[in-house]
Structures are given as structure tokens and as C-alpha cells.
N, CA, C and O atoms as a Maestro MAE file, in Angstrom:
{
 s_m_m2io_version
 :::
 2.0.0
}

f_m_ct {
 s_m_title
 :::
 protein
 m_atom[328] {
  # First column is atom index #
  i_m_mmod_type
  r_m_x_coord
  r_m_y_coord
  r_m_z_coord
  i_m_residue_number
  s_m_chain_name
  s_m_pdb_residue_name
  s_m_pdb_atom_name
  i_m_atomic_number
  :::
  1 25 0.840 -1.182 0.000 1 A "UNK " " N  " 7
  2 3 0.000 0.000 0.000 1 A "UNK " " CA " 6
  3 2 0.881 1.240 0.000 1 A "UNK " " C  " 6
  4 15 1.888 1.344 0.700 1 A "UNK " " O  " 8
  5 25 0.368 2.306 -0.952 2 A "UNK " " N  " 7
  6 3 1.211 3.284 -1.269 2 A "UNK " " CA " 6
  7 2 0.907 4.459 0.190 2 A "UNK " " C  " 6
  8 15 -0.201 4.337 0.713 2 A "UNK " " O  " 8
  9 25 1.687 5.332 0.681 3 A "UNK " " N  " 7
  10 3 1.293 6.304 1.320 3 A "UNK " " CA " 6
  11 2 1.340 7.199 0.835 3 A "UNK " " C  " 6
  12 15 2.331 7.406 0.135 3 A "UNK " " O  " 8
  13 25 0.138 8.377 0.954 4 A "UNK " " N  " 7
  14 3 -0.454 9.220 0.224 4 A "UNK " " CA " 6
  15 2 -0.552 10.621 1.422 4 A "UNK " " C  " 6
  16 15 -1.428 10.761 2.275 4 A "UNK " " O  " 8
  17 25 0.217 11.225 1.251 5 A "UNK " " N  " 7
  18 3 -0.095 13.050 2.154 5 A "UNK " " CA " 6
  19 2 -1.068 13.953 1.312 5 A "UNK " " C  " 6
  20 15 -0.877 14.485 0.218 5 A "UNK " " O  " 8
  21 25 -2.233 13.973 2.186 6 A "UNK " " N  " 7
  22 3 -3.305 14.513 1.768 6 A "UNK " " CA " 6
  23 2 -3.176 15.897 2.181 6 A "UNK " " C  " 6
  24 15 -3.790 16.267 3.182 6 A "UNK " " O  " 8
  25 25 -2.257 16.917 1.355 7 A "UNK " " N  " 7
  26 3 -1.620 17.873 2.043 7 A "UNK " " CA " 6
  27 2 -3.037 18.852 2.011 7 A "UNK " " C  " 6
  28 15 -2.744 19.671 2.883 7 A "UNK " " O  " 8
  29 25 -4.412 19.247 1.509 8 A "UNK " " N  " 7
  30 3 -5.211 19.917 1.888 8 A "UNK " " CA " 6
  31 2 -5.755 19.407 2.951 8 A "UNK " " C  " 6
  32 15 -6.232 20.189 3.773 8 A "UNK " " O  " 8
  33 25 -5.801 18.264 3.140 9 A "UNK " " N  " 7
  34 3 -6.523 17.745 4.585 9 A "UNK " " CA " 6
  35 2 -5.654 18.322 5.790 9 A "UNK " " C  " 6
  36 15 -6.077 19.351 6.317 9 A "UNK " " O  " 8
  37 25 -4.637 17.830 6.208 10 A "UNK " " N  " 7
  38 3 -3.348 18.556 6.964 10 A "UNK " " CA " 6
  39 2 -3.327 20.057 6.826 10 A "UNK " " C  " 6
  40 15 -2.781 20.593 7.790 10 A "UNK " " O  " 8
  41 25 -3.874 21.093 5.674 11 A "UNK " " N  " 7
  42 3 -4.519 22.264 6.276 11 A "UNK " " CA " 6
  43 2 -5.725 22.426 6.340 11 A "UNK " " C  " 6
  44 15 -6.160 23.572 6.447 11 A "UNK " " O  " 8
  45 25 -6.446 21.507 6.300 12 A "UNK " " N  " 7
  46 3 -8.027 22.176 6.823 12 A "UNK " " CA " 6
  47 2 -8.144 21.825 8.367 12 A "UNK " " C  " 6
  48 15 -9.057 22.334 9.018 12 A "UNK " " O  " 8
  49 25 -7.028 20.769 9.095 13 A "UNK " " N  " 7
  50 3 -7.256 20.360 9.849 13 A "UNK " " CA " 6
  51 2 -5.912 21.142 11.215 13 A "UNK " " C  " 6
  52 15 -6.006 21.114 12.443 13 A "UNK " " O  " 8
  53 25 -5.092 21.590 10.580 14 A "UNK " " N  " 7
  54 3 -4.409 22.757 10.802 14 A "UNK " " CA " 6
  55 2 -5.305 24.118 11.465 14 A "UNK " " C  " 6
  56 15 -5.279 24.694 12.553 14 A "UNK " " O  " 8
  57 25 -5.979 24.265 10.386 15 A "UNK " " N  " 7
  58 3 -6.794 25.696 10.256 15 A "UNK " " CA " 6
  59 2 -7.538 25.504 11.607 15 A "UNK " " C  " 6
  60 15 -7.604 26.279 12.561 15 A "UNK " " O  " 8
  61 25 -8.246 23.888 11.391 16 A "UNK " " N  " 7
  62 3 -8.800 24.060 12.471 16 A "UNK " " CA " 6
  63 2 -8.642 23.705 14.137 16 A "UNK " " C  " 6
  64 15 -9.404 23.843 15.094 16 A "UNK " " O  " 8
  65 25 -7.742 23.362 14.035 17 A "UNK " " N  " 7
  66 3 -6.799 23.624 15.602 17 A "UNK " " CA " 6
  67 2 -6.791 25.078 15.793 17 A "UNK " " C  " 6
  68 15 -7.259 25.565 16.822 17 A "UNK " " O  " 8
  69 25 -6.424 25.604 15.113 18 A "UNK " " N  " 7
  70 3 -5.801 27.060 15.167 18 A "UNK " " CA " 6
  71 2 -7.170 27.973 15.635 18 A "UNK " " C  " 6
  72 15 -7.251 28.742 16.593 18 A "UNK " " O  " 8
  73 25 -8.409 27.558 14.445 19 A "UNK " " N  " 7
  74 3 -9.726 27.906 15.308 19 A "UNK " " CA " 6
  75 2 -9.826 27.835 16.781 19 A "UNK " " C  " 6
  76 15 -9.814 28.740 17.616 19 A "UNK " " O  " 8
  77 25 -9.941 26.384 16.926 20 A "UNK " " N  " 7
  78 3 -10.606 26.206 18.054 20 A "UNK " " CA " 6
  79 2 -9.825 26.400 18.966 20 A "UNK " " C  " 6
  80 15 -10.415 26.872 19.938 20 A "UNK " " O  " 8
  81 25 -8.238 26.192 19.204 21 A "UNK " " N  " 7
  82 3 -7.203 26.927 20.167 21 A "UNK " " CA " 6
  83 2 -7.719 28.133 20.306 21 A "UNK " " C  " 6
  84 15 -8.277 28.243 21.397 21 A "UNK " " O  " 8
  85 25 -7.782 29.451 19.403 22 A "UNK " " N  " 7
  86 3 -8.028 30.831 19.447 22 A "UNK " " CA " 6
  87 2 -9.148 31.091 20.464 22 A "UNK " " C  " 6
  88 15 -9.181 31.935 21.360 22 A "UNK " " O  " 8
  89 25 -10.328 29.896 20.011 23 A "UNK " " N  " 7
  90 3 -11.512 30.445 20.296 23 A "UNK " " CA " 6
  91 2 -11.798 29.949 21.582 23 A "UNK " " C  " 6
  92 15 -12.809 30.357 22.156 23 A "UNK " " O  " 8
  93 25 -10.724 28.762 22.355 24 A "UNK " " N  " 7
  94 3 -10.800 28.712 23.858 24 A "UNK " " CA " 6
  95 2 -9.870 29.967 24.403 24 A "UNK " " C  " 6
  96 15 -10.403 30.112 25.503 24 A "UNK " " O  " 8
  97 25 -9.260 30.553 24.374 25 A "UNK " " N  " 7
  98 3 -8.530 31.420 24.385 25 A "UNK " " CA " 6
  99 2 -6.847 31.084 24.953 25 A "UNK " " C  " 6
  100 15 -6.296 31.613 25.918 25 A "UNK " " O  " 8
  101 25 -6.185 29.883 23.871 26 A "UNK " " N  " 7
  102 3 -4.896 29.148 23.849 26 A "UNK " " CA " 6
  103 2 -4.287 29.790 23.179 26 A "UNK " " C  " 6
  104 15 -4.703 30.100 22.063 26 A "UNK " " O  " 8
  105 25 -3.125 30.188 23.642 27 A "UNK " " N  " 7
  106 3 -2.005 30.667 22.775 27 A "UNK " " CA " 6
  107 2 -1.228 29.175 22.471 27 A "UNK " " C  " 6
  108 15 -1.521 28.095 22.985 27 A "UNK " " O  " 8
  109 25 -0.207 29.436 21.532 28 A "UNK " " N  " 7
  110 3 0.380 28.053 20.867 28 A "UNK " " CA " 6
  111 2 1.025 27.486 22.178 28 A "UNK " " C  " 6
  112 15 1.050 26.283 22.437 28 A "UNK " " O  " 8
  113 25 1.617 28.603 23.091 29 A "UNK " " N  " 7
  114 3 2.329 27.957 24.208 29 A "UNK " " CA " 6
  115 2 1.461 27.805 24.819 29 A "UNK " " C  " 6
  116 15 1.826 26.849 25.504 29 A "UNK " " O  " 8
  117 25 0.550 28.028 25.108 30 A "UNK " " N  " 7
  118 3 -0.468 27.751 26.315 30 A "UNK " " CA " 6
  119 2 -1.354 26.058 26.271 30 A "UNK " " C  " 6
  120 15 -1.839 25.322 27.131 30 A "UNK " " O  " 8
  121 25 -1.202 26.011 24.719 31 A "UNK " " N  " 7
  122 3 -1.612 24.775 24.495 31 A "UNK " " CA " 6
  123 2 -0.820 23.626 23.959 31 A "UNK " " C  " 6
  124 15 -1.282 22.546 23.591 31 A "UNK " " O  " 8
  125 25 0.607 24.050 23.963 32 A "UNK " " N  " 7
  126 3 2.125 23.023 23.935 32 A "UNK " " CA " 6
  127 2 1.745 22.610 25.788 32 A "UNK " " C  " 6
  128 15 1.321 21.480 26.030 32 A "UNK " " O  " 8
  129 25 1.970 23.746 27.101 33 A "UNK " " N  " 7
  130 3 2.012 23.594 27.948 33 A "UNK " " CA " 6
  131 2 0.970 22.337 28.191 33 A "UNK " " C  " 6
  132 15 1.311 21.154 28.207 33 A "UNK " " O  " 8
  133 25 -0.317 22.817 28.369 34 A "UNK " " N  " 7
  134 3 -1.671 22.029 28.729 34 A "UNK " " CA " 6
  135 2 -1.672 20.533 28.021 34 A "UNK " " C  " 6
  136 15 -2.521 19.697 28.330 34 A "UNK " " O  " 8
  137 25 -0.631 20.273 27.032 35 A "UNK " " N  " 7
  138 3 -1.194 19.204 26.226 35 A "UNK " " CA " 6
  139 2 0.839 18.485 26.437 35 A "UNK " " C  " 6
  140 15 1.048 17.477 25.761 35 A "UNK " " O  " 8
  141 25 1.774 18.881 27.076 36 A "UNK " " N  " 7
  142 3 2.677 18.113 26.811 36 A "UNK " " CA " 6
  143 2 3.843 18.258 25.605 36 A "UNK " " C  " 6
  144 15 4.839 17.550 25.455 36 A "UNK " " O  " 8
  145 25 3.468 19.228 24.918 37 A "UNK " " N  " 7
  146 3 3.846 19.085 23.751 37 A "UNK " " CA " 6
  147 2 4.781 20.391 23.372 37 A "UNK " " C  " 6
  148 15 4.568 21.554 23.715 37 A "UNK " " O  " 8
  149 25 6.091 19.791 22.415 38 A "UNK " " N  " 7
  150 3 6.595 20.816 21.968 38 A "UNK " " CA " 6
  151 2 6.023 22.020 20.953 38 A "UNK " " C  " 6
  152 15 5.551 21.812 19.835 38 A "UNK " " O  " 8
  153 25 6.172 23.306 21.587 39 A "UNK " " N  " 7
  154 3 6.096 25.033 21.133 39 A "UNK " " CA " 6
  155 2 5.919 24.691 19.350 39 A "UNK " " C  " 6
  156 15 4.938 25.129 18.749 39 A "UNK " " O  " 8
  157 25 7.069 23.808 18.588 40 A "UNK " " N  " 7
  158 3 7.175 23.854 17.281 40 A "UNK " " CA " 6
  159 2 6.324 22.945 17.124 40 A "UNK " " C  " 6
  160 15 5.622 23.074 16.121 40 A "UNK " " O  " 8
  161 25 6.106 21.925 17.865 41 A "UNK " " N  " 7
  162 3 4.808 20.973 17.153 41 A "UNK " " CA " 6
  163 2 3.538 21.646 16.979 41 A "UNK " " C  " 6
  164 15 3.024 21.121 15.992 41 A "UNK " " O  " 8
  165 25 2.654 22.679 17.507 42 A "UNK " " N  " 7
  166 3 1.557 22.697 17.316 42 A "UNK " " CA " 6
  167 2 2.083 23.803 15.803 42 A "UNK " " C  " 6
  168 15 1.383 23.850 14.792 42 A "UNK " " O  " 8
  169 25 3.176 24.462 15.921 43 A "UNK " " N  " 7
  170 3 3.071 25.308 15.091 43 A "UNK " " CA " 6
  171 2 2.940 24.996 13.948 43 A "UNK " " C  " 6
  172 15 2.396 25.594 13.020 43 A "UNK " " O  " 8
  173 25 3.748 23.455 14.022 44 A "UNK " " N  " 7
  174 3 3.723 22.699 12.246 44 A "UNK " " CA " 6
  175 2 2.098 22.319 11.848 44 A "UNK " " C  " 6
  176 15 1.569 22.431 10.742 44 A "UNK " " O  " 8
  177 25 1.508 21.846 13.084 45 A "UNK " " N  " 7
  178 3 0.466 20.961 13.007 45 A "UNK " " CA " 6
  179 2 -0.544 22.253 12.367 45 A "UNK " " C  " 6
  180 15 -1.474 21.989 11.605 45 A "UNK " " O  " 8
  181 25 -0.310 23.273 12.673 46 A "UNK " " N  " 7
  182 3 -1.742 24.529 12.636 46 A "UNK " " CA " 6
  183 2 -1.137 24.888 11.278 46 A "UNK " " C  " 6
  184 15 -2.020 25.345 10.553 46 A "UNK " " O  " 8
  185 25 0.403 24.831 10.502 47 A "UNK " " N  " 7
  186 3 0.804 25.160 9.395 47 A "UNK " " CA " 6
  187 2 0.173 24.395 8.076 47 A "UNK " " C  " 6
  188 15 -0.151 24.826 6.970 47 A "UNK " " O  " 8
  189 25 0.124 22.656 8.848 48 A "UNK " " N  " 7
  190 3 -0.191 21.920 8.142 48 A "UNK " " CA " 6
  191 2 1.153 20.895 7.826 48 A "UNK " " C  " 6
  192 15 0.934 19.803 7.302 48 A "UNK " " O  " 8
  193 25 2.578 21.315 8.181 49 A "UNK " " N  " 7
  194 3 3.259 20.751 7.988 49 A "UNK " " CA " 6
  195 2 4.274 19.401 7.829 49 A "UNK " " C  " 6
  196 15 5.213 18.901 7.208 49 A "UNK " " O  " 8
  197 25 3.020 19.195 9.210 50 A "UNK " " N  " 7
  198 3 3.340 17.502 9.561 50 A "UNK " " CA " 6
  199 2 2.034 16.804 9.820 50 A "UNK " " C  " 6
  200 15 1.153 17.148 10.608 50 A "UNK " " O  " 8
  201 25 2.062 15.803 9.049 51 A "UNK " " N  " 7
  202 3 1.394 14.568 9.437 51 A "UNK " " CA " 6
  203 2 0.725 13.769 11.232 51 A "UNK " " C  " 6
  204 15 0.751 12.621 11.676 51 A "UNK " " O  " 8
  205 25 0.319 14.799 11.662 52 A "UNK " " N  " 7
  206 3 0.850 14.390 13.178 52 A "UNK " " CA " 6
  207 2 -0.290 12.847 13.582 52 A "UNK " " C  " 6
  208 15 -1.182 12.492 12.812 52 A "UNK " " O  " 8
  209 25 -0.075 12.352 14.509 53 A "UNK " " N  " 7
  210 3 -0.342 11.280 15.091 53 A "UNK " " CA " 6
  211 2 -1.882 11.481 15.496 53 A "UNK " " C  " 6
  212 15 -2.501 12.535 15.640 53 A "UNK " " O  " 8
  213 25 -2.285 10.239 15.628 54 A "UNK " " N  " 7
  214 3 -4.023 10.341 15.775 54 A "UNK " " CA " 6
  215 2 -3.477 9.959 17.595 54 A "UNK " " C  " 6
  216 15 -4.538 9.893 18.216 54 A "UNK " " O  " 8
  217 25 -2.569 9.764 18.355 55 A "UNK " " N  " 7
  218 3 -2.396 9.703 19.695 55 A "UNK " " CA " 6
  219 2 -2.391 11.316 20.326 55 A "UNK " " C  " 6
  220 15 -2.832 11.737 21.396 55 A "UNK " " O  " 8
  221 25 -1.580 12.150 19.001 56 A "UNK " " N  " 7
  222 3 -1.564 13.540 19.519 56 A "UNK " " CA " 6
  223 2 -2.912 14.542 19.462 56 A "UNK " " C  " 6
  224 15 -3.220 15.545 20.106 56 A "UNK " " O  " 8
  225 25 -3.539 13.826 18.433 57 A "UNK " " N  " 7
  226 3 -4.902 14.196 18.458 57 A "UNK " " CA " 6
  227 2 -5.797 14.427 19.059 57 A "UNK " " C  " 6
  228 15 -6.617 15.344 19.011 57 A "UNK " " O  " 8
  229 25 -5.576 12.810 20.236 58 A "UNK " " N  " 7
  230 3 -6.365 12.999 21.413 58 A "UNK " " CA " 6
  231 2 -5.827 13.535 22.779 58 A "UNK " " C  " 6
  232 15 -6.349 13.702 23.881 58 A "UNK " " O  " 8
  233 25 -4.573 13.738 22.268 59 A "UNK " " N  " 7
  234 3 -3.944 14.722 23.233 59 A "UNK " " CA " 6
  235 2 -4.589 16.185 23.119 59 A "UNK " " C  " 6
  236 15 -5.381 16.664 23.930 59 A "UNK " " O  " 8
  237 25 -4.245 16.625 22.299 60 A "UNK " " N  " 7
  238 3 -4.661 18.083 21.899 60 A "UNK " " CA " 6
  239 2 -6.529 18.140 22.220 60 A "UNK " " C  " 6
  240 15 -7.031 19.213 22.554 60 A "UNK " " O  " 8
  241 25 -6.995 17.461 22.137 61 A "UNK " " N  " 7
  242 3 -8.353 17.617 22.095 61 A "UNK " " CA " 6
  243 2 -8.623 17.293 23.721 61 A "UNK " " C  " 6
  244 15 -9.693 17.709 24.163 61 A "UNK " " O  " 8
  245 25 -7.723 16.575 24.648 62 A "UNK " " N  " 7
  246 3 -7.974 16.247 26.284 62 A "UNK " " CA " 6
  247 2 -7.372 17.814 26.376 62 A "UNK " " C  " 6
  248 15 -8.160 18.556 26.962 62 A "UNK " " O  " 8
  249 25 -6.035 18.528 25.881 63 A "UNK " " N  " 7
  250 3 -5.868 19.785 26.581 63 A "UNK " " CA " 6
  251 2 -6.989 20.857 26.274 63 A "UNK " " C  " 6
  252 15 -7.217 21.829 26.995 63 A "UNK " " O  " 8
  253 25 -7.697 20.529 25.034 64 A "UNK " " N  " 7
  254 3 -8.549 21.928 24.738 64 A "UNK " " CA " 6
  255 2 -10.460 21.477 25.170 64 A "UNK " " C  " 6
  256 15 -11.364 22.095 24.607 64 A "UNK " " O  " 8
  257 25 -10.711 20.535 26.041 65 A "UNK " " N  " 7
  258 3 -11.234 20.228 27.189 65 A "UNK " " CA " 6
  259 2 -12.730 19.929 25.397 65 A "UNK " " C  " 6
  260 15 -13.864 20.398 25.491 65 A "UNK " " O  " 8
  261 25 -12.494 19.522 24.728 66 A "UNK " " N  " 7
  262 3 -13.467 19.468 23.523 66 A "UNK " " CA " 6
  263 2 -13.656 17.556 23.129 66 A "UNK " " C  " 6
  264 15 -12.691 16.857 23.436 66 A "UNK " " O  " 8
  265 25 -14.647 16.999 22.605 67 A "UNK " " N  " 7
  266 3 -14.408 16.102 22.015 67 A "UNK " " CA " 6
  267 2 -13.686 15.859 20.331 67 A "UNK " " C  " 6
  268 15 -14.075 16.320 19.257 67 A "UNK " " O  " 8
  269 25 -12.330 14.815 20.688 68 A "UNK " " N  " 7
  270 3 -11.526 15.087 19.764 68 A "UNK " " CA " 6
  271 2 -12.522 14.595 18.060 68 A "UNK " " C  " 6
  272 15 -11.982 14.085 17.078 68 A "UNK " " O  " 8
  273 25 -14.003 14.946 18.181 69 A "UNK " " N  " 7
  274 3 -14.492 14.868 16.630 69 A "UNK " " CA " 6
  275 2 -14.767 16.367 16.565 69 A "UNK " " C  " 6
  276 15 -14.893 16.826 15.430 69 A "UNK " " O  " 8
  277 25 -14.878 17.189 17.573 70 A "UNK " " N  " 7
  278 3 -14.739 18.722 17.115 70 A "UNK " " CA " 6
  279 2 -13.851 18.930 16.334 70 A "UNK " " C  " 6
  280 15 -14.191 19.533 15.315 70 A "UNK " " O  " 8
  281 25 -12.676 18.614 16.443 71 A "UNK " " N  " 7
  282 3 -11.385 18.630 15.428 71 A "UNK " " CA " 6
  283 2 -11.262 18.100 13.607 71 A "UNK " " C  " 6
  284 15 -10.408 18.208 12.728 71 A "UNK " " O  " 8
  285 25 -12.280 17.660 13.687 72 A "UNK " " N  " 7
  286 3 -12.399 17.316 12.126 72 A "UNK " " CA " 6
  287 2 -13.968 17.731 11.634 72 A "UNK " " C  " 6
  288 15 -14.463 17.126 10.683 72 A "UNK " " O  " 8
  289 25 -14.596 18.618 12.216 73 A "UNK " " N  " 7
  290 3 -15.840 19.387 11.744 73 A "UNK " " CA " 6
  291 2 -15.668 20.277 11.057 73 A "UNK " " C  " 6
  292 15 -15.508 21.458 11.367 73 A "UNK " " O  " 8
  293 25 -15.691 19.652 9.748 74 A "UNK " " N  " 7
  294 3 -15.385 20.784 8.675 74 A "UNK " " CA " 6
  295 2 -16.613 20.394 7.392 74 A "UNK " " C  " 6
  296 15 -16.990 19.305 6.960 74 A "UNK " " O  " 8
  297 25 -17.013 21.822 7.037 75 A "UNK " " N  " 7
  298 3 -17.966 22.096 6.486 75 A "UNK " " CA " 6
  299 2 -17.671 21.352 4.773 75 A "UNK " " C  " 6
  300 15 -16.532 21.045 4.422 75 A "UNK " " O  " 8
  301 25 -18.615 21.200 4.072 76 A "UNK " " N  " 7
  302 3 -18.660 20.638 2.508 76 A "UNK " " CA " 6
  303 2 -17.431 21.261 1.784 76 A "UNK " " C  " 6
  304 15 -16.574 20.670 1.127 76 A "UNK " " O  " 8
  305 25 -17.534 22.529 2.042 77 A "UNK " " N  " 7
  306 3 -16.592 23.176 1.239 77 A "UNK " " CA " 6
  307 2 -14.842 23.508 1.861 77 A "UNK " " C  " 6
  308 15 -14.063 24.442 1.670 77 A "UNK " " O  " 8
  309 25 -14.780 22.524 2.475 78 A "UNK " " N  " 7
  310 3 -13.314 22.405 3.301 78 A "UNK " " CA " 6
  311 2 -12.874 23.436 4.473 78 A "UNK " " C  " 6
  312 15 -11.776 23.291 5.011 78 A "UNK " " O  " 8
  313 25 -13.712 24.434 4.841 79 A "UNK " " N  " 7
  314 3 -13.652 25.350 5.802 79 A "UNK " " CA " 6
  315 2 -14.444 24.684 6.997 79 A "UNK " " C  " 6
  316 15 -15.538 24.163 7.217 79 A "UNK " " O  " 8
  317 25 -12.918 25.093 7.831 80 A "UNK " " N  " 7
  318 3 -13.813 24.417 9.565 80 A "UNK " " CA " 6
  319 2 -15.032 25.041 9.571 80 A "UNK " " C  " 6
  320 15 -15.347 25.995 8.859 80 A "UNK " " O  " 8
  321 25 -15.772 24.438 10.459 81 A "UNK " " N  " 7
  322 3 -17.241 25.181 11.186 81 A "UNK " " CA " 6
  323 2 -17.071 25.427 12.542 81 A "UNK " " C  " 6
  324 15 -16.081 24.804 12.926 81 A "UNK " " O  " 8
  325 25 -17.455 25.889 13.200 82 A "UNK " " N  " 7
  326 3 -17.441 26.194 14.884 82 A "UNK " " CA " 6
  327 2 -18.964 25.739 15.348 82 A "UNK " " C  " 6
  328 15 -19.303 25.830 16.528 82 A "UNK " " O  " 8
  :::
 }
 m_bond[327] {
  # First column is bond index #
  i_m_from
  i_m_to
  i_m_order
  :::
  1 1 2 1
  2 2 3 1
  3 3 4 2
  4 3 5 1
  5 5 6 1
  6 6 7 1
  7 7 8 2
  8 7 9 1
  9 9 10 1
  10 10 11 1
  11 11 12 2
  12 11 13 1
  13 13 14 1
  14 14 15 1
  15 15 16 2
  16 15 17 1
  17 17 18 1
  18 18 19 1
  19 19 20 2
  20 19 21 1
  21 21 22 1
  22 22 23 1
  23 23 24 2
  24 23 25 1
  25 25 26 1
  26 26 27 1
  27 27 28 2
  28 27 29 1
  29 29 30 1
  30 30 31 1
  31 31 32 2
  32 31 33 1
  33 33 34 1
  34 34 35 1
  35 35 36 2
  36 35 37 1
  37 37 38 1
  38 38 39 1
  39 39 40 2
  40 39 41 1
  41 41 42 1
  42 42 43 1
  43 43 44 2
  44 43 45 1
  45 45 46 1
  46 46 47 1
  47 47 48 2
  48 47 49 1
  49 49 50 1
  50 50 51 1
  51 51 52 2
  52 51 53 1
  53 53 54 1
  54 54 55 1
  55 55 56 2
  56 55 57 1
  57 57 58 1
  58 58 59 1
  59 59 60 2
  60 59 61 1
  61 61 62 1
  62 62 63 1
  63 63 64 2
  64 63 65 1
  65 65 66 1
  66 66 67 1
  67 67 68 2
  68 67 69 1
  69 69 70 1
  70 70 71 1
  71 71 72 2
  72 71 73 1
  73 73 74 1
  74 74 75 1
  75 75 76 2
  76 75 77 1
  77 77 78 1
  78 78 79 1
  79 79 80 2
  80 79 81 1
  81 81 82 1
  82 82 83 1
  83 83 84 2
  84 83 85 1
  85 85 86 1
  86 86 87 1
  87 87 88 2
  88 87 89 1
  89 89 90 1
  90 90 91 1
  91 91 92 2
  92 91 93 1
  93 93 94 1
  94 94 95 1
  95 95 96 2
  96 95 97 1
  97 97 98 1
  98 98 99 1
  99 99 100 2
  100 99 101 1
  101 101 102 1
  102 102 103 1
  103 103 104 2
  104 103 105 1
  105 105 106 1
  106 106 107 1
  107 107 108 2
  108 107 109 1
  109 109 110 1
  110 110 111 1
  111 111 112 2
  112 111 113 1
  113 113 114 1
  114 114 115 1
  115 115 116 2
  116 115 117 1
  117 117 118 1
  118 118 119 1
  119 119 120 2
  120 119 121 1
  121 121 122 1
  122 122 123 1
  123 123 124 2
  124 123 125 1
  125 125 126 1
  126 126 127 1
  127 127 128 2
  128 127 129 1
  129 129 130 1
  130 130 131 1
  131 131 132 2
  132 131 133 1
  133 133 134 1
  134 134 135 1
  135 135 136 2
  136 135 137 1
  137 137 138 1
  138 138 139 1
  139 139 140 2
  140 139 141 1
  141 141 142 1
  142 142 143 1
  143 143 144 2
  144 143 145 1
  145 145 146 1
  146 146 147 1
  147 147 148 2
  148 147 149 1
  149 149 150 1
  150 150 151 1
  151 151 152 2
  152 151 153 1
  153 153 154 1
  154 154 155 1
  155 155 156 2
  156 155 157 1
  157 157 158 1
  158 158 159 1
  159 159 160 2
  160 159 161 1
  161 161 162 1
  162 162 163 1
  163 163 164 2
  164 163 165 1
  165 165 166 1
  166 166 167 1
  167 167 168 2
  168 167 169 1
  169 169 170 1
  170 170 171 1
  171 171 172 2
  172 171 173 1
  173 173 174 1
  174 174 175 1
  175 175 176 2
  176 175 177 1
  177 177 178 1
  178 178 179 1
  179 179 180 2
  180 179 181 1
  181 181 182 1
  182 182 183 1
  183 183 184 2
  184 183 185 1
  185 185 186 1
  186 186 187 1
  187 187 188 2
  188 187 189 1
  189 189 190 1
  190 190 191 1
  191 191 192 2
  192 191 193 1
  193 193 194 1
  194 194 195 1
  195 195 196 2
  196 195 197 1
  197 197 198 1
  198 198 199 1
  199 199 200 2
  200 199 201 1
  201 201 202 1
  202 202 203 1
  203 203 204 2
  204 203 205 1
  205 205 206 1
  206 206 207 1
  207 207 208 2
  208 207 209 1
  209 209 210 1
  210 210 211 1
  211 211 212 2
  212 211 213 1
  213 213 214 1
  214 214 215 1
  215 215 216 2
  216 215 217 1
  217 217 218 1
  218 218 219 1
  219 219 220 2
  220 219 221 1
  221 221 222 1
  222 222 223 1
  223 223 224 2
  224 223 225 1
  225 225 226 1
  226 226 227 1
  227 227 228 2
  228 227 229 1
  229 229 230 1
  230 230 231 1
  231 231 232 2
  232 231 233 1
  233 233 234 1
  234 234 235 1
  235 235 236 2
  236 235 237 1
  237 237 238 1
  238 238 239 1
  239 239 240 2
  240 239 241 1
  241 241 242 1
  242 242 243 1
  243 243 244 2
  244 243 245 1
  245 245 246 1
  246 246 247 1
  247 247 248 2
  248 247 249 1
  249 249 250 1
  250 250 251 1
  251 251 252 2
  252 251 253 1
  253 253 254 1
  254 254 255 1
  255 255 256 2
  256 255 257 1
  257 257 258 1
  258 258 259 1
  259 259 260 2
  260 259 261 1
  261 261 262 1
  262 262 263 1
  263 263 264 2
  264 263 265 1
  265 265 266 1
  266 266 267 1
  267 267 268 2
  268 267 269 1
  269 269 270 1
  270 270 271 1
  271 271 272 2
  272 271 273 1
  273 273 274 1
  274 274 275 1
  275 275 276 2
  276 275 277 1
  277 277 278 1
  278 278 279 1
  279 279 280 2
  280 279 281 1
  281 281 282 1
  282 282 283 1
  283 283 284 2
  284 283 285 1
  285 285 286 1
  286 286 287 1
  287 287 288 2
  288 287 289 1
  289 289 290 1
  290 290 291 1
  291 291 292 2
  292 291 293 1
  293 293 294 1
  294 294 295 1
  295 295 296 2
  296 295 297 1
  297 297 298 1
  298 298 299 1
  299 299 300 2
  300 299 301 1
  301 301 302 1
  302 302 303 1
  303 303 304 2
  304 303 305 1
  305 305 306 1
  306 306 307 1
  307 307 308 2
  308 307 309 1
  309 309 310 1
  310 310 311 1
  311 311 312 2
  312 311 313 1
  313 313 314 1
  314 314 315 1
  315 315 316 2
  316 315 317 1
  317 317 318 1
  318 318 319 1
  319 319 320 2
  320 319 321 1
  321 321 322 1
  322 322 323 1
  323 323 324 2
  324 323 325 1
  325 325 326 1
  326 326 327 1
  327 327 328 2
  :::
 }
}
């Protein structure tokens, strides 16, 4: 099986970290701190840059106190929804 980087998915899903961080009111460090995680990781992850882990997923979604399917609620036309 070939592996395939679905590099618009990795930013719609970027974008929407970056939403929903903002809109609890997380700064990137505030939510590296709360979640364990290195300052440059969320930055890649909200860039889109890396592929990150479906373990960090549910990390990020236990620090931003949300269920981690808020994180992939994105509308028909590839823009998160809130």
C-alpha cells in the first residue's frame, strides 16, 4: 500500500486547531504547555506541515477540554465550522 499526504486535509485540519485553540482562548504555548507538547509541534500541526499522530490528536483535544471529533468538523466546502 502506497502512502499518500493529503496535504489539503493537513490544512483544513491545521486551520482548524488554530480555530478552536483561538476560540478557547490558547495561545500556541499555552496549548504546547496544557497538552505536553513541543512550542514547534503545534506550530507545524496549525501550518499543516506535519502529518501528526491520531495519539496527539487525542492529546490536543484532552488539553482543549473538547471532544476530539470537534477537530475534524469541517464544512462541505473544506472550511472548519465552529
Amino acid at each position: 500500500m502506497k502512502y499518500v499526504r493529503d496535504q489539503e486535509r493537513l490544512n483544513q485540519f491545521g486551520r482548524r486547531l488554530r480555530q478552536v485553540r483561538q476560540a478557547k482562548g490558547f495561545t500556541q504555548e499555552s496549548l504546547a504547555a496544557a497538552a505536553d507538547l513541543e512550542l514547534s509541534q503545534i506550530g507545524r500541526i496549525e501550518r499543516g506541515a506535519i502529518n501528526t499522530s491520531l495519539s496527539t490528536v487525542f492529546i490536543l483535544a484532552r488539553a482543549l477540554q473538547l471532544d476530539v471529533r470537534e477537530l475534524f468538523n469541517f464544512s462541505a466546502g473544506g472550511e472548519p465550522e465552529i
